[in-house]
N, C-alpha and C positions, 0 to 999 in steps of 0.2 A: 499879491499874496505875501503872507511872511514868512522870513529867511528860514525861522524854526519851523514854519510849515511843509517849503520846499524841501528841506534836507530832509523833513520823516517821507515825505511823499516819494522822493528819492531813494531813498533807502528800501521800501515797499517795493519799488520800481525792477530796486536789484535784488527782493528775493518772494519775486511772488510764489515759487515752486516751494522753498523753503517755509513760507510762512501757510502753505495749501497746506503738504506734508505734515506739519504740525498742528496744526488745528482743525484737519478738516474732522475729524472723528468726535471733537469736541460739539456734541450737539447736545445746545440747553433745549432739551425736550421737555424741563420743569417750566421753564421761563417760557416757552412757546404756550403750555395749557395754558399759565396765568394770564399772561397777553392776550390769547386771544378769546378769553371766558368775558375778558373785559369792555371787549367791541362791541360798541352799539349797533353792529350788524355782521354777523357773523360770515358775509359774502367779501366783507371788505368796502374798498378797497385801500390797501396799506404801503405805508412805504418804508422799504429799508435803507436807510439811509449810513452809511457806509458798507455797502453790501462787498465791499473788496472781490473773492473767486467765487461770489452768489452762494453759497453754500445757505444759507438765512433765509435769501428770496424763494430758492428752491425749496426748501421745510416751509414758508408759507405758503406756499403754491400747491404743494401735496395736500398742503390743509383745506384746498379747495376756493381760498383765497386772492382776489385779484391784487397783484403784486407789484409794484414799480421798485426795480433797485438802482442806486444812485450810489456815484464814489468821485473822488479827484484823479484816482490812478488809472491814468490809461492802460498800464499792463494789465491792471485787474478787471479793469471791465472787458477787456480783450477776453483773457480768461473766463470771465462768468461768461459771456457771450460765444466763448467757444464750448464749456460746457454744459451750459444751457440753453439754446439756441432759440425757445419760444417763448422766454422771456423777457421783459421790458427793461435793459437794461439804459441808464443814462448818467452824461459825464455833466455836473453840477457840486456845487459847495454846499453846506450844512447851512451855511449863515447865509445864503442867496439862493433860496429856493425857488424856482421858477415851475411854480405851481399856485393858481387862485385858490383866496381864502378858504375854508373850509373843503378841500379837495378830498381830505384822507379822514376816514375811522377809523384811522392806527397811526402812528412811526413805532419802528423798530428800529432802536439804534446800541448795537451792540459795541462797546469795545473801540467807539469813534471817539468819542469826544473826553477820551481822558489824553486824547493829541493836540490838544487845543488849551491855550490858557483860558485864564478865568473869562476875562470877555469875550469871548470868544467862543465860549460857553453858553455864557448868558445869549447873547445873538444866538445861536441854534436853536438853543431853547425858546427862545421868540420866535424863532419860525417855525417850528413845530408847533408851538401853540398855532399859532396864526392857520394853518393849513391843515390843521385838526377841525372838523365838525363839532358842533355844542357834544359834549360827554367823550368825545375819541381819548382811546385808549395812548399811553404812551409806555414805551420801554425804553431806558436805557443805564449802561453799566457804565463803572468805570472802576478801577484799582484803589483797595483803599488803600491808604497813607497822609503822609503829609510833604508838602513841597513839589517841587516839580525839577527835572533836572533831561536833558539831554542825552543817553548812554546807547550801547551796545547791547541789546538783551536776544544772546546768541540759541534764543529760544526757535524763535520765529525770524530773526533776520540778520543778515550780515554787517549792516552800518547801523551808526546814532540816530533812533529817535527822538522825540520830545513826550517825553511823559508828565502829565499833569496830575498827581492824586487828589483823592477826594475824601472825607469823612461821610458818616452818611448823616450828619447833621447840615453839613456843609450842602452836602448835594440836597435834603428837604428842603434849605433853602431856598435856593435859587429855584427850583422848579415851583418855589410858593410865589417867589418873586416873577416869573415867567407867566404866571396867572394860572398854572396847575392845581385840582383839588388834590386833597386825602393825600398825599407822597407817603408810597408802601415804601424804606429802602429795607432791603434784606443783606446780608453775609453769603458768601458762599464761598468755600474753601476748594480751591481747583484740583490741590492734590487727593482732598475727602471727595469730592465728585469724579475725576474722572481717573484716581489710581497712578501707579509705578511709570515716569515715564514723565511725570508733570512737575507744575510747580507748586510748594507751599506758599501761594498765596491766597489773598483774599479778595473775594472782585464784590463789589457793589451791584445789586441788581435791583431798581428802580422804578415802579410803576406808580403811576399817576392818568386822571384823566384832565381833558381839558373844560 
């Protein structure tokens, strides 16, 4: 694993409580209809693929949805498996998925791979495609900007992550390059969505099929 990944995964480690608290209220209920209008079988079965304290797995689940969530953090999967108990939770990488080709009509991957540099990116995205059925739905976000840099973002957690931004040309790309049709990227403003309490930024929110 690399060191920049260690130290975000670490950092997770040390504030899962802090980073629940702050986002668990954060439900993209837009980004859920769109997702899952897009499934070529509206049973599933999907995977959330940084599902961190399940908060994601559990909203697809309610959806009536069969749901696998997957993370690198053992706190969090501790977490989602202490508050979600009948669901399928599993400790796996984005870029080594241990799942046969075409397993999923979905990924859902929220908020994961703007932790990951560009290649690194790219491999995820290749595995989502790969474990995507002909037409599966995909979602993922990530912050726009530009560059990538290492900090304290004493929003959600107490030490340095690694943050990669993305444009949303940037991100058409590579999910063109990963073998995705149509790439929707969208804008959404955190502080315009979810109000007093947030931040003024801007998150990327990305649907494609395969």
């Amino acid at each position: 694993m690399s060191d920049y990944l260690s130290r975000t995964l670490a950092a997770y480690g040390h504030s899962v409580h802090k980073y629940e608290s702050a986002t668990k209220d954060m439900v993209p209920d837009a980004e859920l209809d769109i997702f899952t209008s897009l499934l070529p079988d509206p049973a599933g079965p999907v995977l959330d693929a940084g599902c961190a304290f399940g908060r994601d797995t559990s909203l697809l689940a309610a959806r009536g949805l069969a749901v696998t969530g997957i993370d690198l953090s053992e706190p969090f999967l501790g977490r989602a498996r202490e508050l979600h108990p009948a669901l399928d939770f599993r400790s796996m990488d984005v870029c080594a998925l241990d799942f046969a080709d075409g397993s999923f009509a979905g990924v859902w991957c929220q908020a994961t791979l703007l932790h990951l540099k560009d290649e690194h990116v790219r491999t995820a995205l290749g595995e989502f495609h790969r474990v995507l059925r002909p037409g599966g739905a995909l979602f993922v976000s990530f912050k726009e900007g530009q560059g990538e840099e290492e900090i304290v973002e004493s929003f959600s957690a107490d030490a340095a992550r690694f943050f990669r931004y993305q444009t949303a040309d940037r991100v058409r790309d590579m999910l063109e390059a990963a073998g995705f049709a149509d790439p929707d990227v969208r804008v959404v403003n955190e502080l315009e969505r979810y109000g007093p309490g947030h931040r003024d930024l801007n998150w990327l929110s990305a649907y494609a099929r395969s």
